[in-house]
CHARMM internal coordinates of N, CA and C (Angstrom, degrees):
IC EDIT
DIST 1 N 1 CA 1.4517
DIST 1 CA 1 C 1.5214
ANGL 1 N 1 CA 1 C 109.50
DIST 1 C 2 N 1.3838
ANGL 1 CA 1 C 2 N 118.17
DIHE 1 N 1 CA 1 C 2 N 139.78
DIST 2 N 2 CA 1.6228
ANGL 1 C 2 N 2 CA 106.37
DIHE 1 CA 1 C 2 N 2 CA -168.50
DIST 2 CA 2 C 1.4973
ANGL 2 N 2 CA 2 C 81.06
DIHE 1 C 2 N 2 CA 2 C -115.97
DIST 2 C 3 N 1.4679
ANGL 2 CA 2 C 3 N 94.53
DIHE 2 N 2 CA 2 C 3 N 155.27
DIST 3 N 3 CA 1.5314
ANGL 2 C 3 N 3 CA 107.43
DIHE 2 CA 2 C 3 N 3 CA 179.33
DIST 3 CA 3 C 1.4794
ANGL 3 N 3 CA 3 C 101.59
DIHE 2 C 3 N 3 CA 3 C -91.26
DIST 3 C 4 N 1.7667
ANGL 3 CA 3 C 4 N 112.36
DIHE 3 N 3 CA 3 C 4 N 152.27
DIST 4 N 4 CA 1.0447
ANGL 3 C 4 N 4 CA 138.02
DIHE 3 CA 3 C 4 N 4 CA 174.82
DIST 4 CA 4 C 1.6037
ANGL 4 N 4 CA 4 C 112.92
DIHE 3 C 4 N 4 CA 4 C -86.35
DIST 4 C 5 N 1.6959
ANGL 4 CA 4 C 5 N 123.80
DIHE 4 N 4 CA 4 C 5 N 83.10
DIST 5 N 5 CA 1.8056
ANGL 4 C 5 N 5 CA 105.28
DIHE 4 CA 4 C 5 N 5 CA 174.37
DIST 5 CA 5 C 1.7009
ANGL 5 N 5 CA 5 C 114.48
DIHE 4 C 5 N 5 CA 5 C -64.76
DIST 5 C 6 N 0.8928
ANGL 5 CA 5 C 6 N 88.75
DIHE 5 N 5 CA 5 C 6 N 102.51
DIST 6 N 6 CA 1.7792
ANGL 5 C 6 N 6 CA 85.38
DIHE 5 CA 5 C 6 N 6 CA 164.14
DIST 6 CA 6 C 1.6200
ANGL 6 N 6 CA 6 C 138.47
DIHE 5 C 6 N 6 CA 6 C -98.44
DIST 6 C 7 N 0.9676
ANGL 6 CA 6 C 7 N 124.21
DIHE 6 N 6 CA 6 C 7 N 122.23
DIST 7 N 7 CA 1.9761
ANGL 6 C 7 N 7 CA 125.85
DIHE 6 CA 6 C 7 N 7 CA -149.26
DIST 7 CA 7 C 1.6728
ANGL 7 N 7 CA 7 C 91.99
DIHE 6 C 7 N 7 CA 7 C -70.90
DIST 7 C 8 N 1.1123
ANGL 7 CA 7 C 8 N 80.20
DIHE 7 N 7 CA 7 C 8 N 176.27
DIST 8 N 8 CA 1.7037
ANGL 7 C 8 N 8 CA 101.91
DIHE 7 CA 7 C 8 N 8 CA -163.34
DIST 8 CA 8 C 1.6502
ANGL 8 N 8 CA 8 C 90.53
DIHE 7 C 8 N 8 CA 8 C -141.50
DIST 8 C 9 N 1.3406
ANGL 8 CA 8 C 9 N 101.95
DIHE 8 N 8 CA 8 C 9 N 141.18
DIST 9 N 9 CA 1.6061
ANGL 8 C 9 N 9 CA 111.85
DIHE 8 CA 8 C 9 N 9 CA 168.58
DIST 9 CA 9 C 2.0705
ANGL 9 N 9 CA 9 C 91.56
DIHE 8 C 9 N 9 CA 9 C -126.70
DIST 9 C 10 N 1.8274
ANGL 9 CA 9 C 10 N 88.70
DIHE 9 N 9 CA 9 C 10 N 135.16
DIST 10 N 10 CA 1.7989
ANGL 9 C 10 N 10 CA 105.50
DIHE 9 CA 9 C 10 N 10 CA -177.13
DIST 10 CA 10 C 1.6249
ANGL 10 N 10 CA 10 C 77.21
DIHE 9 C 10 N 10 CA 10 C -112.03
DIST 10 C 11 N 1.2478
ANGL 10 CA 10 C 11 N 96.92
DIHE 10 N 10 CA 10 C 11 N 123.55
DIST 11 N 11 CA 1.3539
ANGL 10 C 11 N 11 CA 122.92
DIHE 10 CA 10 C 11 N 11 CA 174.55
DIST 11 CA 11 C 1.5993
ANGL 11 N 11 CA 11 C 125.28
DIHE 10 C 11 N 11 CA 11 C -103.61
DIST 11 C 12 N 0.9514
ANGL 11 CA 11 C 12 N 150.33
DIHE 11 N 11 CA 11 C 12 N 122.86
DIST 12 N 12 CA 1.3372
ANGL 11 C 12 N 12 CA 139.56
DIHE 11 CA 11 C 12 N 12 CA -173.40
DIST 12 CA 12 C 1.4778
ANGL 12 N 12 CA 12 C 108.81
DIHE 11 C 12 N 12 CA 12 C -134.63
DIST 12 C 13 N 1.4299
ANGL 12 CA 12 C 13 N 121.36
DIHE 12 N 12 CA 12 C 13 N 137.85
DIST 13 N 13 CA 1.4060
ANGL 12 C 13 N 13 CA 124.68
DIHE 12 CA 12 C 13 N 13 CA -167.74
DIST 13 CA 13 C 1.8857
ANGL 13 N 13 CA 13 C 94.21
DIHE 12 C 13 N 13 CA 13 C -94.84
DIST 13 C 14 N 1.5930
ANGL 13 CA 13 C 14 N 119.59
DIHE 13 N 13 CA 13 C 14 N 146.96
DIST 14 N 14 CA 1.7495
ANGL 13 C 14 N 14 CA 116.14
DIHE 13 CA 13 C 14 N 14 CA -141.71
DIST 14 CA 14 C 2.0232
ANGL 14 N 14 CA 14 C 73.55
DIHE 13 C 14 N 14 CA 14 C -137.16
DIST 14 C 15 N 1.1151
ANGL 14 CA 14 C 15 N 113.32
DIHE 14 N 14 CA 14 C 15 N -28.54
DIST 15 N 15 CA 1.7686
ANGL 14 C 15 N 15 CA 94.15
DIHE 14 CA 14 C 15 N 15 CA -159.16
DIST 15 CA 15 C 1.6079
ANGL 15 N 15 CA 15 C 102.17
DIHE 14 C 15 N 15 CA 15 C -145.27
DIST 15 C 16 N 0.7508
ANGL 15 CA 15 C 16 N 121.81
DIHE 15 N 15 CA 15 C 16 N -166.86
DIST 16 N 16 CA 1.7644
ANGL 15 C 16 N 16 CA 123.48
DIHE 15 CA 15 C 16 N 16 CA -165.02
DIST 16 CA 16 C 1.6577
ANGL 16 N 16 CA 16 C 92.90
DIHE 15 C 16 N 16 CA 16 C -101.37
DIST 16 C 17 N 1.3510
ANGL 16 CA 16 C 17 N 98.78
DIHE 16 N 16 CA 16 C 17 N 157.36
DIST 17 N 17 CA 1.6801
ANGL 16 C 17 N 17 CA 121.96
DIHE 16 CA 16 C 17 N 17 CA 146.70
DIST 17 CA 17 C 1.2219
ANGL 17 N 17 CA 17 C 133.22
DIHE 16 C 17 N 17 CA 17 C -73.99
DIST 17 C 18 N 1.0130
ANGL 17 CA 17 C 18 N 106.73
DIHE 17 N 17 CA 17 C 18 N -18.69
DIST 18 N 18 CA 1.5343
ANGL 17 C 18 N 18 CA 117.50
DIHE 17 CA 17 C 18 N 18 CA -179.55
DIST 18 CA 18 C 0.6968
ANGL 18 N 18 CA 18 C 116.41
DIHE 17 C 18 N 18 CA 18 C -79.06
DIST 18 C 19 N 1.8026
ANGL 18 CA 18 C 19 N 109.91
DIHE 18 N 18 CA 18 C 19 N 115.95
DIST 19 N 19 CA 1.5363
ANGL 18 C 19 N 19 CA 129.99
DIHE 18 CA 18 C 19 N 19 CA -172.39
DIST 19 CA 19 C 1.4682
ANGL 19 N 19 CA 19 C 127.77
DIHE 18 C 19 N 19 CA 19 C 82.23
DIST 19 C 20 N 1.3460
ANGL 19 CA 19 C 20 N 83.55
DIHE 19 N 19 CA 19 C 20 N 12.66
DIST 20 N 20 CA 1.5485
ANGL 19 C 20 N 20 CA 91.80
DIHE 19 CA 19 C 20 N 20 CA 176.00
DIST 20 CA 20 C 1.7121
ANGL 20 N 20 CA 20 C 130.73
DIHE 19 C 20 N 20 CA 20 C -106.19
DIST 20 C 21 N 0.7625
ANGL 20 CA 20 C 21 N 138.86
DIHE 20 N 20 CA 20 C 21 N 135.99
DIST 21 N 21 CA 1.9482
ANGL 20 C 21 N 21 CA 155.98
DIHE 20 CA 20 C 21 N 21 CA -158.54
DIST 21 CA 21 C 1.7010
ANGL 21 N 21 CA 21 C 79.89
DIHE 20 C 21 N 21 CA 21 C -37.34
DIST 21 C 22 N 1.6572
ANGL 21 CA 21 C 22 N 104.73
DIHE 21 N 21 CA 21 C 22 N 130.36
DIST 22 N 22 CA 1.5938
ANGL 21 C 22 N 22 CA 109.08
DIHE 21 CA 21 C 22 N 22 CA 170.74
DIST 22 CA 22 C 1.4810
ANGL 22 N 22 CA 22 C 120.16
DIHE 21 C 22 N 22 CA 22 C -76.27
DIST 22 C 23 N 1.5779
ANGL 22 CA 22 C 23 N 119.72
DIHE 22 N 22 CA 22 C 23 N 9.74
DIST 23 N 23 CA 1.3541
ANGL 22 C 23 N 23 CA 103.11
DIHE 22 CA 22 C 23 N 23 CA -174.81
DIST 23 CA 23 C 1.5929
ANGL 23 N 23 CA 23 C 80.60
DIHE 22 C 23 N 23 CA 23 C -95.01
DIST 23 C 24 N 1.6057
ANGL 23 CA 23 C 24 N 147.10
DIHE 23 N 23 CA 23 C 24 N -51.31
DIST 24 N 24 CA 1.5781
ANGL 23 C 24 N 24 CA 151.03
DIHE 23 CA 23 C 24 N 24 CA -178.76
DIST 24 CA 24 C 1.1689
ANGL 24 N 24 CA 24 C 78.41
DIHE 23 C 24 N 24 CA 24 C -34.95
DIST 24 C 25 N 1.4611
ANGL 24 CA 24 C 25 N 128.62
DIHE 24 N 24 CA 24 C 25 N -85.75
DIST 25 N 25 CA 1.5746
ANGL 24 C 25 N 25 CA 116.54
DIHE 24 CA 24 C 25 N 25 CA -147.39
DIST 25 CA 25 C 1.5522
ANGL 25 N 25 CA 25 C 97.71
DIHE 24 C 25 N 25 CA 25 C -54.08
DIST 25 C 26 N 1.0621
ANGL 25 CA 25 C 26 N 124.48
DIHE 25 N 25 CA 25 C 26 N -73.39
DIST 26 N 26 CA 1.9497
ANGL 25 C 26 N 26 CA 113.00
DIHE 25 CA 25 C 26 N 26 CA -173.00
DIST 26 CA 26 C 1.3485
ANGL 26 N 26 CA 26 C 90.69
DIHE 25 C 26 N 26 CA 26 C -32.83
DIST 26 C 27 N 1.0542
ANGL 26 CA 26 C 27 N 151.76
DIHE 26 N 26 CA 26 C 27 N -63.96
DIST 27 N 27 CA 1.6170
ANGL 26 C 27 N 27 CA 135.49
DIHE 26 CA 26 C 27 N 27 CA -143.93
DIST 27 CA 27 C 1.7133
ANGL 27 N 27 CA 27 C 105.49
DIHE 26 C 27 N 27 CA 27 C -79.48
DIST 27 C 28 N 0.9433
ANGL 27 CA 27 C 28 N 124.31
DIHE 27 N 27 CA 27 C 28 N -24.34
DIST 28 N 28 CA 1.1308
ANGL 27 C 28 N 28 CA 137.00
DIHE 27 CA 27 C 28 N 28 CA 162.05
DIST 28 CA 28 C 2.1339
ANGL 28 N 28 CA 28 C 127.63
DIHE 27 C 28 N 28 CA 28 C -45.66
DIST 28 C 29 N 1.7485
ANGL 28 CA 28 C 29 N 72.91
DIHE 28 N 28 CA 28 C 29 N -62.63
DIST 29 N 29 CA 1.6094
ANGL 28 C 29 N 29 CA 104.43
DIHE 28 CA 28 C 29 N 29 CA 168.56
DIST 29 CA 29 C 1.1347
ANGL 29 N 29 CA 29 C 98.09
DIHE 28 C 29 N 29 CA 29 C -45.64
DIST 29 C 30 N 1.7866
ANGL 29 CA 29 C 30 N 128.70
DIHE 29 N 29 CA 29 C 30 N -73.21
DIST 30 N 30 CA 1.4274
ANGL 29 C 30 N 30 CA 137.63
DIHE 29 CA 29 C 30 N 30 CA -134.61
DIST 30 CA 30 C 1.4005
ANGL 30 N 30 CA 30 C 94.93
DIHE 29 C 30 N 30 CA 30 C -95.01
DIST 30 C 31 N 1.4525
ANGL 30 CA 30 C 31 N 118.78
DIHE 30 N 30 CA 30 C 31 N 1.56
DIST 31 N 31 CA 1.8304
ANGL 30 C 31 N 31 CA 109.43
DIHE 30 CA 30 C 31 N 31 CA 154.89
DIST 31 CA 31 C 1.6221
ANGL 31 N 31 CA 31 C 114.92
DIHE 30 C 31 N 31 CA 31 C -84.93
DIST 31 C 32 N 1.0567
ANGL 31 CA 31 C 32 N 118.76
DIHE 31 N 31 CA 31 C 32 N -4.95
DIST 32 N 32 CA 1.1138
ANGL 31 C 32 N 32 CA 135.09
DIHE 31 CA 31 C 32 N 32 CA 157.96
DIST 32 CA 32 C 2.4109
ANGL 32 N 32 CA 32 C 97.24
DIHE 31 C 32 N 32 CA 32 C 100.52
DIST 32 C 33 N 1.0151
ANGL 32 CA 32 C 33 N 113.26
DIHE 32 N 32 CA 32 C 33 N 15.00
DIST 33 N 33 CA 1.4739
ANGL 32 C 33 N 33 CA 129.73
DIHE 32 CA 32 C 33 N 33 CA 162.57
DIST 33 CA 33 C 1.8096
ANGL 33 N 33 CA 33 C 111.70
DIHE 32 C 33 N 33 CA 33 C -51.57
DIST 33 C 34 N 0.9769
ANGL 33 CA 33 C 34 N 123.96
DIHE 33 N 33 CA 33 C 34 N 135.17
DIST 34 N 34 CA 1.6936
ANGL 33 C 34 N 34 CA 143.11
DIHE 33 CA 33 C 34 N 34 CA 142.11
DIST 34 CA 34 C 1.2090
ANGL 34 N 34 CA 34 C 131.41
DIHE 33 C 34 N 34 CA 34 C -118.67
DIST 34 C 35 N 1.1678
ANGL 34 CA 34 C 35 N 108.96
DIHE 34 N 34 CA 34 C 35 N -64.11
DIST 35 N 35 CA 1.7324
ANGL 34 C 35 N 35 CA 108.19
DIHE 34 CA 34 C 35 N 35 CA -178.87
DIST 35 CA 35 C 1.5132
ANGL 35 N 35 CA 35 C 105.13
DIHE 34 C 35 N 35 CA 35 C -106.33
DIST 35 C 36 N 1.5926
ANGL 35 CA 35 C 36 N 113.58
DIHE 35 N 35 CA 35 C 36 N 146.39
DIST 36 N 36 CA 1.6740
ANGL 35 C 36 N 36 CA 130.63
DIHE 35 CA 35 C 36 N 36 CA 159.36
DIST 36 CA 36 C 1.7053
ANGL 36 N 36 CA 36 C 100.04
DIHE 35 C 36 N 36 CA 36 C -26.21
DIST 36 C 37 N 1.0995
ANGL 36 CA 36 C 37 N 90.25
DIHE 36 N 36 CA 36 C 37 N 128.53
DIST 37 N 37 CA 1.5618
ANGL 36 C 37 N 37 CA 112.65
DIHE 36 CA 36 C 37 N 37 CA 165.05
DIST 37 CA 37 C 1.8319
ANGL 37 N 37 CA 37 C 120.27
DIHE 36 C 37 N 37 CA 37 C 41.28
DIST 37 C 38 N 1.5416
ANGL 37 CA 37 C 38 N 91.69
DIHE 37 N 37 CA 37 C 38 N 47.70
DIST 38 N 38 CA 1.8479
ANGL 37 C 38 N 38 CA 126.28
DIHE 37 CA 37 C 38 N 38 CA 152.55
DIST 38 CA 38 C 1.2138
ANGL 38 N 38 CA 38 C 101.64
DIHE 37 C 38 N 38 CA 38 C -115.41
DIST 38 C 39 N 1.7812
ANGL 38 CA 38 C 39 N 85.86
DIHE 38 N 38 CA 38 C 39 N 132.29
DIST 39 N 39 CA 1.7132
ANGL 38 C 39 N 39 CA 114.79
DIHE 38 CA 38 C 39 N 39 CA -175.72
DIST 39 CA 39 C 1.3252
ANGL 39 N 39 CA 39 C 127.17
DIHE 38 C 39 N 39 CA 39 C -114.08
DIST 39 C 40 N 1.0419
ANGL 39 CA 39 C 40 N 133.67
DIHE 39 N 39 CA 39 C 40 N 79.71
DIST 40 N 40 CA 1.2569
ANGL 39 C 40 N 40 CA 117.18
DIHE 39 CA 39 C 40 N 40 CA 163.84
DIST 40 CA 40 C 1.4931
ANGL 40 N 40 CA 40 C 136.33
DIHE 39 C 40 N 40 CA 40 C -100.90
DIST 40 C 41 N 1.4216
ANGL 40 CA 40 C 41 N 118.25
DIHE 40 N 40 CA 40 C 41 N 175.72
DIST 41 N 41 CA 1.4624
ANGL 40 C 41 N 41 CA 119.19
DIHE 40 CA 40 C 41 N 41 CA -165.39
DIST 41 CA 41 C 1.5341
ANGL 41 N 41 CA 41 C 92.82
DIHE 40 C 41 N 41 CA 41 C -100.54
DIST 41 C 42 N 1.1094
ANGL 41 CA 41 C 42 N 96.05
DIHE 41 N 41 CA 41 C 42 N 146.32
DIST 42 N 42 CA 2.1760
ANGL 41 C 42 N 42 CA 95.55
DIHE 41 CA 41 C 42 N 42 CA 154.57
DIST 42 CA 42 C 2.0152
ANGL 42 N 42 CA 42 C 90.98
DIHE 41 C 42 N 42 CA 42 C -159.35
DIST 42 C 43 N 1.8177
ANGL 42 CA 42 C 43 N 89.48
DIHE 42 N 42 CA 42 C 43 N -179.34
DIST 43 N 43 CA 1.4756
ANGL 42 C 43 N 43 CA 91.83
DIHE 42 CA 42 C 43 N 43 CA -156.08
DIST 43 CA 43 C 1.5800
ANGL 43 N 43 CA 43 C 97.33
DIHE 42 C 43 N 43 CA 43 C -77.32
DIST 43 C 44 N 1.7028
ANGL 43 CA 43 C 44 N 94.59
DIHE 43 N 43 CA 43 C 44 N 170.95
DIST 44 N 44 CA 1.5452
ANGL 43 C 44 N 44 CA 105.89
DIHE 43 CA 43 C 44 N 44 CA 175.54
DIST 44 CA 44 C 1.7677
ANGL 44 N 44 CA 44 C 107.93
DIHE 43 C 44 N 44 CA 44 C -84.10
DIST 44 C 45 N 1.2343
ANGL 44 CA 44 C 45 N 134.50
DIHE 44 N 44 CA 44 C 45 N 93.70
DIST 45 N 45 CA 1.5939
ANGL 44 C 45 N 45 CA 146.38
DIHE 44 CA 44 C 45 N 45 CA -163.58
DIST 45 CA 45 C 1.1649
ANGL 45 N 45 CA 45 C 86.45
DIHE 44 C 45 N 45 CA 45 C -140.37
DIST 45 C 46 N 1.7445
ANGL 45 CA 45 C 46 N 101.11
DIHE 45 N 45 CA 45 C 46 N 146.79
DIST 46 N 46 CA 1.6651
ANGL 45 C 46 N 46 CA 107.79
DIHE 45 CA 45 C 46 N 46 CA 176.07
DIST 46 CA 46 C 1.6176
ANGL 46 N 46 CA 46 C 121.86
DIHE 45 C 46 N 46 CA 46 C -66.64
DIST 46 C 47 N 1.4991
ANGL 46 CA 46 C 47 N 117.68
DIHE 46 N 46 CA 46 C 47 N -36.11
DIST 47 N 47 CA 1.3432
ANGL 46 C 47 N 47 CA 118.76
DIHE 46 CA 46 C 47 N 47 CA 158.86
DIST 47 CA 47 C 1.4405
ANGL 47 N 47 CA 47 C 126.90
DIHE 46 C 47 N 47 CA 47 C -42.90
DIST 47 C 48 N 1.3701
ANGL 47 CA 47 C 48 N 110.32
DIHE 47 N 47 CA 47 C 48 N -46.34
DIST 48 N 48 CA 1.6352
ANGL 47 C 48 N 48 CA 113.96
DIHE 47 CA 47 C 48 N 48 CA 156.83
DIST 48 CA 48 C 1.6046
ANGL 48 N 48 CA 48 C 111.76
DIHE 47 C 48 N 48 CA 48 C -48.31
DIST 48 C 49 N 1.0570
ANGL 48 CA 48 C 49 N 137.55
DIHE 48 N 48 CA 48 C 49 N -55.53
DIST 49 N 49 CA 1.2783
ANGL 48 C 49 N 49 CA 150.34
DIHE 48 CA 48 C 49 N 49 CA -120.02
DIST 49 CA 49 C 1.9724
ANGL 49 N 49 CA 49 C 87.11
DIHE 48 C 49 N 49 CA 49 C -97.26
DIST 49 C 50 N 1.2071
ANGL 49 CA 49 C 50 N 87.96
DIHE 49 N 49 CA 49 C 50 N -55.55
DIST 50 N 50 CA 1.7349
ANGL 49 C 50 N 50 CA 107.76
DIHE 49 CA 49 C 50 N 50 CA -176.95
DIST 50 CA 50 C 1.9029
ANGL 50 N 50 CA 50 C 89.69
DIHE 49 C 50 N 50 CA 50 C -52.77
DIST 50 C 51 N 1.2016
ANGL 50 CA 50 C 51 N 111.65
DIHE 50 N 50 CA 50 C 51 N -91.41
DIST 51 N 51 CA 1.3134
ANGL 50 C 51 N 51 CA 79.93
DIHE 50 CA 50 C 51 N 51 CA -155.16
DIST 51 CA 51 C 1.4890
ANGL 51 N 51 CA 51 C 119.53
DIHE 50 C 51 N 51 CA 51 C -77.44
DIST 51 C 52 N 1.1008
ANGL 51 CA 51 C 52 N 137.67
DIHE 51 N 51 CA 51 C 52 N 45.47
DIST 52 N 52 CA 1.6152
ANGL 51 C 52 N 52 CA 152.69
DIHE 51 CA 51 C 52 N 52 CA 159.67
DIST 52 CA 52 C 1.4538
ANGL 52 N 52 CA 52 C 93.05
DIHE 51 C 52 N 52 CA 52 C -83.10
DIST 52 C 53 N 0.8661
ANGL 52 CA 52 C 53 N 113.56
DIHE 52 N 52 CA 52 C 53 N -83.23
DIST 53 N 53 CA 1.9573
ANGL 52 C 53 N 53 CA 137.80
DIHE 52 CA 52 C 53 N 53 CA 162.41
DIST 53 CA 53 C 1.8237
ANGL 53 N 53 CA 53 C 104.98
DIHE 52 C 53 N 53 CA 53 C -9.46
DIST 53 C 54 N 1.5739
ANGL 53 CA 53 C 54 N 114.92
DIHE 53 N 53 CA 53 C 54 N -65.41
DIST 54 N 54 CA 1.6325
ANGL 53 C 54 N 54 CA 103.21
DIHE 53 CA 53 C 54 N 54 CA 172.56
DIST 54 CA 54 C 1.3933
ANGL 54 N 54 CA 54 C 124.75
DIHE 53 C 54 N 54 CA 54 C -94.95
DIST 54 C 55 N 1.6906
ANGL 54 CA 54 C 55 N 114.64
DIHE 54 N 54 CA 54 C 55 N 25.39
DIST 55 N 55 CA 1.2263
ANGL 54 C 55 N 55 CA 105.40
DIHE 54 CA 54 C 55 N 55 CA -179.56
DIST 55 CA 55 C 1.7987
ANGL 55 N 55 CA 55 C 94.87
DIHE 54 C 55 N 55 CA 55 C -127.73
DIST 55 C 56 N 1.3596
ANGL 55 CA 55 C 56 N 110.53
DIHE 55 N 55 CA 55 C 56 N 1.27
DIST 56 N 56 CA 1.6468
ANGL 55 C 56 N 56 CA 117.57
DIHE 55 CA 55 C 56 N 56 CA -155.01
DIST 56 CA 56 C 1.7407
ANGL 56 N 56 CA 56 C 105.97
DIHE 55 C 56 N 56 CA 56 C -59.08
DIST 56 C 57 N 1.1400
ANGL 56 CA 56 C 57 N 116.03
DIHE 56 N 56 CA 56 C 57 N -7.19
DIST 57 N 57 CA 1.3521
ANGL 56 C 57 N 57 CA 106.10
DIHE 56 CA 56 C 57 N 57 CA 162.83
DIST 57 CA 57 C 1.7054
ANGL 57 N 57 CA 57 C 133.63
DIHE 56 C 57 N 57 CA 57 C -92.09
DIST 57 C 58 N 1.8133
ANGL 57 CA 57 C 58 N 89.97
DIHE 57 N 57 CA 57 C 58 N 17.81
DIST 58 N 58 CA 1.4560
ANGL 57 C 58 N 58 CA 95.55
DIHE 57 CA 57 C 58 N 58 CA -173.43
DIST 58 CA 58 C 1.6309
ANGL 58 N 58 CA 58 C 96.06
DIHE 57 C 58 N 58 CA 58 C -121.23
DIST 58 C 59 N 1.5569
ANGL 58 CA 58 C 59 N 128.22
DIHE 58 N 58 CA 58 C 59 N -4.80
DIST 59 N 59 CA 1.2514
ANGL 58 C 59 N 59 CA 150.29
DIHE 58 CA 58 C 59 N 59 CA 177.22
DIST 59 CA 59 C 0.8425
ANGL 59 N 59 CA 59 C 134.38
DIHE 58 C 59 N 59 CA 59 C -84.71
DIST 59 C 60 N 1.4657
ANGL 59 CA 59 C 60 N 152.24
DIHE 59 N 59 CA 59 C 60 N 147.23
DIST 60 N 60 CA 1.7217
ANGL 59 C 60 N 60 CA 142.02
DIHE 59 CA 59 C 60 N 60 CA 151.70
DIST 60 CA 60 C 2.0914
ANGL 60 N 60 CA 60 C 85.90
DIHE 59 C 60 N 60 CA 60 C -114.80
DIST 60 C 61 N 1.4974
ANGL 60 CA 60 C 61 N 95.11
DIHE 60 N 60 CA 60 C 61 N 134.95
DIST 61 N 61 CA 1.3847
ANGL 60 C 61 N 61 CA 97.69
DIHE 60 CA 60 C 61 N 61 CA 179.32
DIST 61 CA 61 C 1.6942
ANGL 61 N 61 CA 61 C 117.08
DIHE 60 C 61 N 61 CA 61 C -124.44
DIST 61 C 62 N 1.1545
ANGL 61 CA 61 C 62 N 140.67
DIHE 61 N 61 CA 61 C 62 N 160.30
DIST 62 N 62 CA 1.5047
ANGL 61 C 62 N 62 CA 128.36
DIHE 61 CA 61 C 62 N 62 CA -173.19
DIST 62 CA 62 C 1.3072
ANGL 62 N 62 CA 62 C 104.90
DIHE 61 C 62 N 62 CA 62 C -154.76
DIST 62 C 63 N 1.1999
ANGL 62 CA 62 C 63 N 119.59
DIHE 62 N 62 CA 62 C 63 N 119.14
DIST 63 N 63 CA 1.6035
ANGL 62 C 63 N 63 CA 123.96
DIHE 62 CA 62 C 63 N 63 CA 172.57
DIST 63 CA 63 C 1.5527
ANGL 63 N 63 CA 63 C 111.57
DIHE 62 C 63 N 63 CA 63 C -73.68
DIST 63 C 64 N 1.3134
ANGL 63 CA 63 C 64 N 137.02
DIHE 63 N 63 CA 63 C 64 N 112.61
DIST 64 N 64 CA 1.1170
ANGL 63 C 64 N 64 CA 162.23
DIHE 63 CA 63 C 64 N 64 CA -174.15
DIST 64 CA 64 C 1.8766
ANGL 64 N 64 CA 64 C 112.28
DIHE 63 C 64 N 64 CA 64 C -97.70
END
COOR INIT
IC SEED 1 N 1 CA 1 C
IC BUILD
């Protein structure tokens, strides 16, 4: 069986929500983000990618 590597994007939230368009904040949410400068990883999938992509000015992102 050959293993599958699959990428990881480390995501970190860089600026506030506040006041910002509620579909960014949902996309935000559904990276799994709350507070300024909490990081987590999730996989590299185009659904990920999409909303990284319309919120990326509220992000610092790093392929891992």
């Amino acid at each position: 069986m050959i293993a599958k590597s699959s990428k990881q994007l480390k995501v970190t939230l860089v600026k506030s929500l506040a006041g910002r368009i509620q579909k960014h904040v949902d996309c935000v949410h559904g990276l799994g983000l709350r507070k300024i400068c909490q990081t987590v990883t999730v996989s590299d999938t185009p659904c990920n990618r999409g909303m990284v992509n319309k919120a990326s000015y509220l992000l610092n992102v790093e392929e891992v």
